[in-house]
Backbone as CSV, one residue per row, in Angstrom:
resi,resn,N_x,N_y,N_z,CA_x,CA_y,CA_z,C_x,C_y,C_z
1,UNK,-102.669,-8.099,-74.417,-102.580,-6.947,-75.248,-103.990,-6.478,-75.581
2,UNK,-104.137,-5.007,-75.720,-105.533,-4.489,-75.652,-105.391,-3.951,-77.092
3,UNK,-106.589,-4.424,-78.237,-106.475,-3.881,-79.287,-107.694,-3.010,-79.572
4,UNK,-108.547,-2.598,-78.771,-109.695,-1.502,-78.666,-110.465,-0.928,-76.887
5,UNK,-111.082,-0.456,-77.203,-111.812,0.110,-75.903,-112.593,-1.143,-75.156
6,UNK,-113.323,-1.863,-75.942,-114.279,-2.635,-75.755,-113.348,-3.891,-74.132
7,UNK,-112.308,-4.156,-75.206,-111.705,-4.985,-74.641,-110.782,-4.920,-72.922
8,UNK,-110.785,-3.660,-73.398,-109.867,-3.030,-72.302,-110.950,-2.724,-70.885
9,UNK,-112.174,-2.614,-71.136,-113.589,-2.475,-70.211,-113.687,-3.845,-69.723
10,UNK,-113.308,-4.732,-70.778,-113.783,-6.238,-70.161,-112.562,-7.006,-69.352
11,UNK,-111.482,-6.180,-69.559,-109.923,-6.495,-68.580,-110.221,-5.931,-67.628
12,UNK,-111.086,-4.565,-67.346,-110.818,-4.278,-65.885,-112.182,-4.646,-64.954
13,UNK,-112.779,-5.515,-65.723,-114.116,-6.267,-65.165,-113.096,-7.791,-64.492
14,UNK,-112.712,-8.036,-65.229,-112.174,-9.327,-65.090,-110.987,-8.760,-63.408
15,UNK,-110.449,-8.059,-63.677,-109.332,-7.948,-62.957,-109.808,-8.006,-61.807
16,UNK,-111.032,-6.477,-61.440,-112.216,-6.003,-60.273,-112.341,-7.329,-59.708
17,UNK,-113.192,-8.309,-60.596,-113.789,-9.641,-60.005,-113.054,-10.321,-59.418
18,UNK,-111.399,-10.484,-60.144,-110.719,-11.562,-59.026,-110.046,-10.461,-58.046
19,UNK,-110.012,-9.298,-57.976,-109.445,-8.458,-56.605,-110.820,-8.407,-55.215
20,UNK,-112.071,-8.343,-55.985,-112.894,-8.356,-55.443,-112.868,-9.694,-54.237
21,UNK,-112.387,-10.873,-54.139,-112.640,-11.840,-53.199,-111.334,-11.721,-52.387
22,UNK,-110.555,-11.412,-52.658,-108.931,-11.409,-51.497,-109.500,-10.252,-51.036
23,UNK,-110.505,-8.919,-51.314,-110.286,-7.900,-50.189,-111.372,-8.345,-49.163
24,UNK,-112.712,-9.152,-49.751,-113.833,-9.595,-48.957,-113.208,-10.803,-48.071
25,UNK,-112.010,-11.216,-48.470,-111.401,-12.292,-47.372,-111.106,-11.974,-46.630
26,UNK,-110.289,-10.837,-46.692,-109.579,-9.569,-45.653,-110.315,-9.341,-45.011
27,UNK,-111.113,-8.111,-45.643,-112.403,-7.652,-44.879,-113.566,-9.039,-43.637
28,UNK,-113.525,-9.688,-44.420,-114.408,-10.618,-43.751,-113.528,-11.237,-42.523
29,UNK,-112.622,-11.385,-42.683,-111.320,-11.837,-41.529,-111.028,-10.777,-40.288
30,UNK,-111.492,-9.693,-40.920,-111.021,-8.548,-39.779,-112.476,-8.252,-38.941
31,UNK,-113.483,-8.740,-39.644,-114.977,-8.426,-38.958,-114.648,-9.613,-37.945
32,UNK,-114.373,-11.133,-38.294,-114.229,-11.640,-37.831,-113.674,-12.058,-36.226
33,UNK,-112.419,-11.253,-36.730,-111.444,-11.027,-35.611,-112.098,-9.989,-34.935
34,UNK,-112.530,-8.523,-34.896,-113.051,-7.889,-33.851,-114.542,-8.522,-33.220
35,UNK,-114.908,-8.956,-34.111,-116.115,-10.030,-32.996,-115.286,-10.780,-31.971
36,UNK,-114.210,-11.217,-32.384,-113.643,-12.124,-31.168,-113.212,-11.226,-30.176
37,UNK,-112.349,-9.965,-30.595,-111.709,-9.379,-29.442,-113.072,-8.610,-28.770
38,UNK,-114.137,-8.494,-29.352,-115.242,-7.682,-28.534,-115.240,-8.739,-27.515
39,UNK,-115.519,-10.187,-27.820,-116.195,-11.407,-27.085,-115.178,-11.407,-25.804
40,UNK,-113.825,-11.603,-26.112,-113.343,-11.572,-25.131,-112.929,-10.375,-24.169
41,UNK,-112.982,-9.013,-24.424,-112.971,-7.984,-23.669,-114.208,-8.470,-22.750
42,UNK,-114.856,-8.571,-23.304,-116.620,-8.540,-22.950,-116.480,-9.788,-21.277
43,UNK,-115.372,-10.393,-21.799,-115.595,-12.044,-20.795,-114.174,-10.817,-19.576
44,UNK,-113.408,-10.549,-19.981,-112.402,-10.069,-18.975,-112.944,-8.822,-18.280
45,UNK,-114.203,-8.352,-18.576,-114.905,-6.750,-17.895,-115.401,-7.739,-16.734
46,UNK,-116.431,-8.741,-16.994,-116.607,-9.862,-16.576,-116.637,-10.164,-15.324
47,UNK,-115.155,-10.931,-15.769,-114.538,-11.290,-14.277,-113.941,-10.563,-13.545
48,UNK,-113.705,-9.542,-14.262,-112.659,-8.435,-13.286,-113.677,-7.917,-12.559
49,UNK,-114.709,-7.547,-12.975,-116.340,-6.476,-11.612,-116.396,-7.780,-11.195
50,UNK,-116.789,-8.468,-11.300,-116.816,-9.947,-10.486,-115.809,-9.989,-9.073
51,UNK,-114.473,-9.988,-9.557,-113.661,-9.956,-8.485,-113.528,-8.326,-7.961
52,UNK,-113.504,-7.438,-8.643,-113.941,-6.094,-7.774,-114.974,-6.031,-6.712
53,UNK,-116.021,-6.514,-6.797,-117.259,-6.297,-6.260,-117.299,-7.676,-5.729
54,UNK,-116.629,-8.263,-5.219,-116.592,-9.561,-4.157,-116.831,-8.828,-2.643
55,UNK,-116.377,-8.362,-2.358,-116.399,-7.951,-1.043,-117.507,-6.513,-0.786
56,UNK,-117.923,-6.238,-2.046,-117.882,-4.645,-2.092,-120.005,-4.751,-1.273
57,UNK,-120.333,-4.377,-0.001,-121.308,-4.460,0.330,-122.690,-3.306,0.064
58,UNK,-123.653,-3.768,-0.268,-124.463,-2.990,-0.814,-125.529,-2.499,0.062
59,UNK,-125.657,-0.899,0.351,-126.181,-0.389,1.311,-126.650,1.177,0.771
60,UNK,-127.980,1.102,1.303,-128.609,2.533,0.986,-129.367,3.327,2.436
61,UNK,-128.913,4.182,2.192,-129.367,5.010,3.546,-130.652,6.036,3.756
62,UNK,-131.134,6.187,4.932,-132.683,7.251,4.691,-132.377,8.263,4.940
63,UNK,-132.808,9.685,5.033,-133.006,10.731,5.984,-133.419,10.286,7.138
64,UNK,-132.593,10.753,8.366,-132.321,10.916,9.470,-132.222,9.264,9.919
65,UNK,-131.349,8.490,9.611,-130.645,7.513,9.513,-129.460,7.728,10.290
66,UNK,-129.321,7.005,11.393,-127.904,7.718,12.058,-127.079,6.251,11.647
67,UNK,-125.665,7.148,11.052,-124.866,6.439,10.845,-122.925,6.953,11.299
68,UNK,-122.430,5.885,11.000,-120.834,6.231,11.847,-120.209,6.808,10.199
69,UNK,-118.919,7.716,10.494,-118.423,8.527,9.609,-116.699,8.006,9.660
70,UNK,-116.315,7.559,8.794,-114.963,7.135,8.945,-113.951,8.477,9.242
71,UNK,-112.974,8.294,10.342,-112.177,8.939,10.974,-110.978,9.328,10.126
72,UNK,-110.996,10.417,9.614,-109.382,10.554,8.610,-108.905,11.276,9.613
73,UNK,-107.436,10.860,10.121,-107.173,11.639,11.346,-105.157,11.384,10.874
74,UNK,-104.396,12.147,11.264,-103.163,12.049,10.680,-102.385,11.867,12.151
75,UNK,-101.298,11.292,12.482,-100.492,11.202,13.076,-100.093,12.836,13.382
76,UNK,-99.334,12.688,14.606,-98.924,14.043,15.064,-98.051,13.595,16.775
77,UNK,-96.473,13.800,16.285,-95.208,13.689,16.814,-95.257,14.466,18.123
78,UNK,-95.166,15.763,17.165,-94.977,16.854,18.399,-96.562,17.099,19.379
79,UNK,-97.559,16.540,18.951,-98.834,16.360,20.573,-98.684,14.762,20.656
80,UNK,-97.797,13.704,20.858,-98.075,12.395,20.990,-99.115,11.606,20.550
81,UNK,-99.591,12.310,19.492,-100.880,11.522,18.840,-100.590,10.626,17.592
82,UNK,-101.153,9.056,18.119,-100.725,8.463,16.651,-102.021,7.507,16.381
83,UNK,-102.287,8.469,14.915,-103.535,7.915,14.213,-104.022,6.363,14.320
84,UNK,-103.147,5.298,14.692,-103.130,3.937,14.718,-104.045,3.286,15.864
85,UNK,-104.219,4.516,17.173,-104.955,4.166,18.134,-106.244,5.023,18.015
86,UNK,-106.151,5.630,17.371,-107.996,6.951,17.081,-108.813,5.517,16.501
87,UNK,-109.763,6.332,17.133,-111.097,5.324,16.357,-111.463,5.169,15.035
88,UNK,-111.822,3.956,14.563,-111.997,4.168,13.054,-113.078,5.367,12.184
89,UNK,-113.993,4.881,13.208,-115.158,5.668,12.834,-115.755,6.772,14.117
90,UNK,-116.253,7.691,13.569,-116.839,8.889,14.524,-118.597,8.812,14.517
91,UNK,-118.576,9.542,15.380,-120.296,9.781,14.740,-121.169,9.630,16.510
92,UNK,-122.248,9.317,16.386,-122.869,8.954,15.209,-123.875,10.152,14.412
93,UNK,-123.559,10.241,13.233,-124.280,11.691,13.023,-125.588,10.893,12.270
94,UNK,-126.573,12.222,11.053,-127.584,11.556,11.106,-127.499,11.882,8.935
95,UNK,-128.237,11.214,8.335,-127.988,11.828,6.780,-128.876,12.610,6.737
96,UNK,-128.878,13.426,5.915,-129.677,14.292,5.724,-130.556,14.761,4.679
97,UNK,-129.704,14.476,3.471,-130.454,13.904,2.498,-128.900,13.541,1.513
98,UNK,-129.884,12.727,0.622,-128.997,11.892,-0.425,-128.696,12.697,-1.665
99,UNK,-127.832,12.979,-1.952,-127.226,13.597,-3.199,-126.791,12.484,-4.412
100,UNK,-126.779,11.505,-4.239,-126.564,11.068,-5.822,-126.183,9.173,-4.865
101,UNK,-126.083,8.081,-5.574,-126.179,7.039,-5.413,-125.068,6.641,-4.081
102,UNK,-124.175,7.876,-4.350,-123.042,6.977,-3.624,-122.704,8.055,-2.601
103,UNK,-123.343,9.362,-2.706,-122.556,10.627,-1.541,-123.693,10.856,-1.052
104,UNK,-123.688,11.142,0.435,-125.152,11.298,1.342,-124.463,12.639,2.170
105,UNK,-125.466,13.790,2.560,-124.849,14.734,2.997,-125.099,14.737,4.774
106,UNK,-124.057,14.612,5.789,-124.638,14.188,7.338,-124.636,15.080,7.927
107,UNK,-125.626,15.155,8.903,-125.801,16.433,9.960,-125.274,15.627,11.457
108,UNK,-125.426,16.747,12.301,-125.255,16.067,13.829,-126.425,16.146,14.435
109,UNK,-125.953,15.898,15.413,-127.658,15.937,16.439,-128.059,17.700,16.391
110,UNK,-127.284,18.187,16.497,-127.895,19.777,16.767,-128.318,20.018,14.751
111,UNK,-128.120,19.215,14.366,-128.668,20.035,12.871,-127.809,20.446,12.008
112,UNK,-126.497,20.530,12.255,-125.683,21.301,11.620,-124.971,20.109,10.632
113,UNK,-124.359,20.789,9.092,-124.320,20.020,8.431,-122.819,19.566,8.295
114,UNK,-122.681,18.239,8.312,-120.945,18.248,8.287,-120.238,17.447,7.095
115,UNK,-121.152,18.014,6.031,-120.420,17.493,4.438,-120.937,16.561,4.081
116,UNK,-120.146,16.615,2.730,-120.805,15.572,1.900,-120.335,14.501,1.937
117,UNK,-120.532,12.963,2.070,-119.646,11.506,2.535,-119.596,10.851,1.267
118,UNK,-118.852,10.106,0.918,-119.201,8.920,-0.111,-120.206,7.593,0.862
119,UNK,-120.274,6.873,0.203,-120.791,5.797,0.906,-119.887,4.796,2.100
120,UNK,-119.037,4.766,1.068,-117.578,4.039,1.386,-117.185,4.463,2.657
121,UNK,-117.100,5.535,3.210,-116.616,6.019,4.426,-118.136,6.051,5.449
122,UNK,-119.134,5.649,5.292,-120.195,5.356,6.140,-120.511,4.090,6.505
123,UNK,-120.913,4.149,7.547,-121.500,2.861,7.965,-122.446,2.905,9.152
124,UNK,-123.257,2.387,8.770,-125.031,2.651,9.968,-124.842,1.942,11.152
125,UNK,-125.414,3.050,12.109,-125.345,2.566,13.406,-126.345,2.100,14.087
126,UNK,-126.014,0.998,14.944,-127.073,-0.108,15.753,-127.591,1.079,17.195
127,UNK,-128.692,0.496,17.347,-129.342,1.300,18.568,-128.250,0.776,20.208
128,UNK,-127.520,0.357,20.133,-126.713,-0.228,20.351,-125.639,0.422,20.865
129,UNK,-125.315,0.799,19.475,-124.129,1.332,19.385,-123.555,2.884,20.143
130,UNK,-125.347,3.709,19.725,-125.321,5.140,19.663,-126.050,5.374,21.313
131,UNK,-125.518,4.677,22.114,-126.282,5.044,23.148,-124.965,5.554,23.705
132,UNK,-125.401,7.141,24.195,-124.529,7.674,24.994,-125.169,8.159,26.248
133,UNK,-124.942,7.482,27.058,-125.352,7.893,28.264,-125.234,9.055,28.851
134,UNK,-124.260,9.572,29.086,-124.092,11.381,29.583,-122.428,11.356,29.612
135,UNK,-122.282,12.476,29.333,-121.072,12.966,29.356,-120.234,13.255,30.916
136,UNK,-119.409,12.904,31.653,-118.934,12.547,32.645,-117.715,13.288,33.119
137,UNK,-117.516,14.458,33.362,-116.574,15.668,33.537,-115.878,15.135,34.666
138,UNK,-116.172,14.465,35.865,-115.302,13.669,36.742,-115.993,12.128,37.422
139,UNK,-115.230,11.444,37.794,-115.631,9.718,37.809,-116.737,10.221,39.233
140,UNK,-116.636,10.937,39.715,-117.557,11.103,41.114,-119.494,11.596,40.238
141,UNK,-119.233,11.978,38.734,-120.210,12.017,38.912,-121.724,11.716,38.549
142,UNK,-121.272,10.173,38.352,-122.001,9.395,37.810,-122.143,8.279,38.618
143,UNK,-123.279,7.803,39.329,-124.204,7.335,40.448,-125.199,6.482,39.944
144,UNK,-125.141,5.224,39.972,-126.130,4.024,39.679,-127.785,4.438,39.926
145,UNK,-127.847,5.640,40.983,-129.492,6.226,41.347,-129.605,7.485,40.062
146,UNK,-128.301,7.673,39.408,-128.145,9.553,38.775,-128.373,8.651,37.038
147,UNK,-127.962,6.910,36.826,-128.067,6.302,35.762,-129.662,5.916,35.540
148,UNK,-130.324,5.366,36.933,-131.510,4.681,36.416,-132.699,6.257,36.335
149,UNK,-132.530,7.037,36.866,-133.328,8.653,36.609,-133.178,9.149,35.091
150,UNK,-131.392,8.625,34.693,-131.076,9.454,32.961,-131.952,8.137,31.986
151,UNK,-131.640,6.954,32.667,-131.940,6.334,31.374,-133.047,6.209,30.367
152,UNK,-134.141,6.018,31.390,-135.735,5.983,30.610,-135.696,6.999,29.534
153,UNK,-135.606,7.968,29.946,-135.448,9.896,28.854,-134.844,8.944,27.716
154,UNK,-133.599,8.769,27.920,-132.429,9.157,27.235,-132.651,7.869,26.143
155,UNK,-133.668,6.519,26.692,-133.834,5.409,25.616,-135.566,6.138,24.958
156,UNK,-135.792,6.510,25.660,-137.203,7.319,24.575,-136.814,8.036,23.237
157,UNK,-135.453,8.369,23.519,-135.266,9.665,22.425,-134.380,8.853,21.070
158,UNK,-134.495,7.500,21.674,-133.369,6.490,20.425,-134.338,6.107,19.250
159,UNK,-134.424,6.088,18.301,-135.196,5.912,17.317,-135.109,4.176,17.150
160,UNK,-135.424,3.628,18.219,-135.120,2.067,17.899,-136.935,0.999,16.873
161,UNK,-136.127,0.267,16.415,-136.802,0.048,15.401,-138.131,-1.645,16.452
162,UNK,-139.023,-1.813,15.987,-139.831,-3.120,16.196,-139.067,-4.065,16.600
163,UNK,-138.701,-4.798,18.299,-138.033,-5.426,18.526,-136.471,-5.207,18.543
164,UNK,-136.330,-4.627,18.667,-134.602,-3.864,19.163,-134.797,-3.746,20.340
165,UNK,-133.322,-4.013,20.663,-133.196,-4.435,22.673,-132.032,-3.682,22.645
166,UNK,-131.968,-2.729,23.787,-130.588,-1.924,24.248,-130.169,-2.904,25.799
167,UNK,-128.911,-2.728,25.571,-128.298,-3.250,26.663,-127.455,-2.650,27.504
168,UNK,-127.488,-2.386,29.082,-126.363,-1.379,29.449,-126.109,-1.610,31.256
169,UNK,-125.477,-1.711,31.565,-124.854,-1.869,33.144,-124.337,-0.470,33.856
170,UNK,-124.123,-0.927,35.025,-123.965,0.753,35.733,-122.409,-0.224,36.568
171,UNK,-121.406,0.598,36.448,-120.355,-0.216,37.134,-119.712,1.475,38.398
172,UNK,-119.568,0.650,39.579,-119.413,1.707,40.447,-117.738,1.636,40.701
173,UNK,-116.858,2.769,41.299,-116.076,1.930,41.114,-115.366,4.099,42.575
174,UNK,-114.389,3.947,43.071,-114.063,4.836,43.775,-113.094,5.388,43.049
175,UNK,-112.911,6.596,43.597,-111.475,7.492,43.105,-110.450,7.355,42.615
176,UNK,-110.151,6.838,44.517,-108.104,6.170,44.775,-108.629,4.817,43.972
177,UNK,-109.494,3.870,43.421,-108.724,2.813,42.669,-108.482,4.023,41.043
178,UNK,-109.173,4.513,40.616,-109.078,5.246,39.197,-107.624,6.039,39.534
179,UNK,-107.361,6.934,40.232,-106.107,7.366,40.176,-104.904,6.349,40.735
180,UNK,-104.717,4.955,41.245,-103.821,4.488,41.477,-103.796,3.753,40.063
181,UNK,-104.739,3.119,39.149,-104.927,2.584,38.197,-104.052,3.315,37.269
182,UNK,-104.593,4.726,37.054,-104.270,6.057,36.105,-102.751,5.870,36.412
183,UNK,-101.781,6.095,37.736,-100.268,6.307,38.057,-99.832,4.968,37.491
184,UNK,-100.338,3.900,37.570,-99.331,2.628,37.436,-99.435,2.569,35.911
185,UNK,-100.403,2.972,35.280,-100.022,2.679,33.429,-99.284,4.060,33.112
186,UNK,-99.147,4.963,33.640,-98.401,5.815,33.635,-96.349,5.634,33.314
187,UNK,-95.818,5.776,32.768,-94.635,5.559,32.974,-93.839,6.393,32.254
188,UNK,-92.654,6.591,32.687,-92.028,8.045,32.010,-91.248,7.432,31.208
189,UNK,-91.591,8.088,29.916,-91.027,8.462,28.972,-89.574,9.083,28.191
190,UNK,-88.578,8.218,27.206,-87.562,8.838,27.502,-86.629,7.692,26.857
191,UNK,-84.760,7.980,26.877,-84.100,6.865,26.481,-83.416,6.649,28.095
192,UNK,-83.690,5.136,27.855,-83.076,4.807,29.416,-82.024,3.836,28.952
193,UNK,-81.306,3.743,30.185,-80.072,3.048,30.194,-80.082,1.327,29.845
């Protein structure tokens, strides 16, 4: 019972003081607890980029860097084309310059620009790899004397690096075996009996 002012100031001192430690228990319990859930978010970001980035390979590319361009190519019924046998990768084109950590923009050999790539869909090509010997419009016309005349040129113009070795054979081979070869994997198509 409050029989003046005085008293009634010193009840709500008293009261303050013991409310004062159950909310700092609270309070102090809940600081508590989000330190833990920070700690453990912190451990599950963790391991999860950990196991994301297991496989994930780390690669940076130059200007005029020739590299292969992954093939997005779709199936197609009605021309007998099925994406499962296209090549993975195309190319080899060259970068051209780098736009930001992960997209590089590629040109071709003539200069021309053919978009912007992520990284992910690139992959650099071996001196190796990018050797194209000449383009071959019929099997008659390419000649082991018409290979050793193209080749010297054609390995001058490879940008191969200190100790890089190209490797390449000349295989001769006649007509009638290419077109009897060509008829026998040949086979018609259709529902048979």
């Amino acid at each position: 019972m409050v029989l003046n002012g005085e008293d009634l100031e010193k009840k709500r001192e008293l009261e303050s003081i013991v409310e004062e430690p159950e909310q700092n228990i609270r309070q102090e319990g809940f600081k508590k607890l989000f330190k833990e859930v920070r700690k453990r978010l912190d451990e599950a970001t963790k391991k999860n980029e950990r196991t994301y980035n297991l496989r994930r390979r780390h690669e940076e590319f130059l200007p005029n860097q020739m590299v292969w361009k992954r093939n997005f190519v779709l199936s197609d019924a009605a021309k007998y084309y099925t994406s499962k046998l296209a090549p993975k990768y195309i190319g080899p084109f060259y970068i051209k310059k780098r736009i930001s950590t992960w997209t590089y923009e590629l040109r071709d050999s003539a200069g021309t620009s053919k978009g912007i790539w992520n990284i992910k869909d690139l992959k650099s090509a071996s001196a190796v790899e990018t050797v194209t010997l000449c383009r071959v419009s019929s099997p008659l016309d390419l000649t082991s004397s018409d290979m050793s005349a193209t080749l010297p040129s054609l390995l001058s113009a490879l940008p191969l690096t200190k100790g890089a070795s190209v490797e390449f054979s000349c295989t001769s081979f006649s007509l009638s075996d290419a077109v009897s070869d060509t008829a026998s994997s040949l086979a018609p198509v259709g529902k048979g009996k």
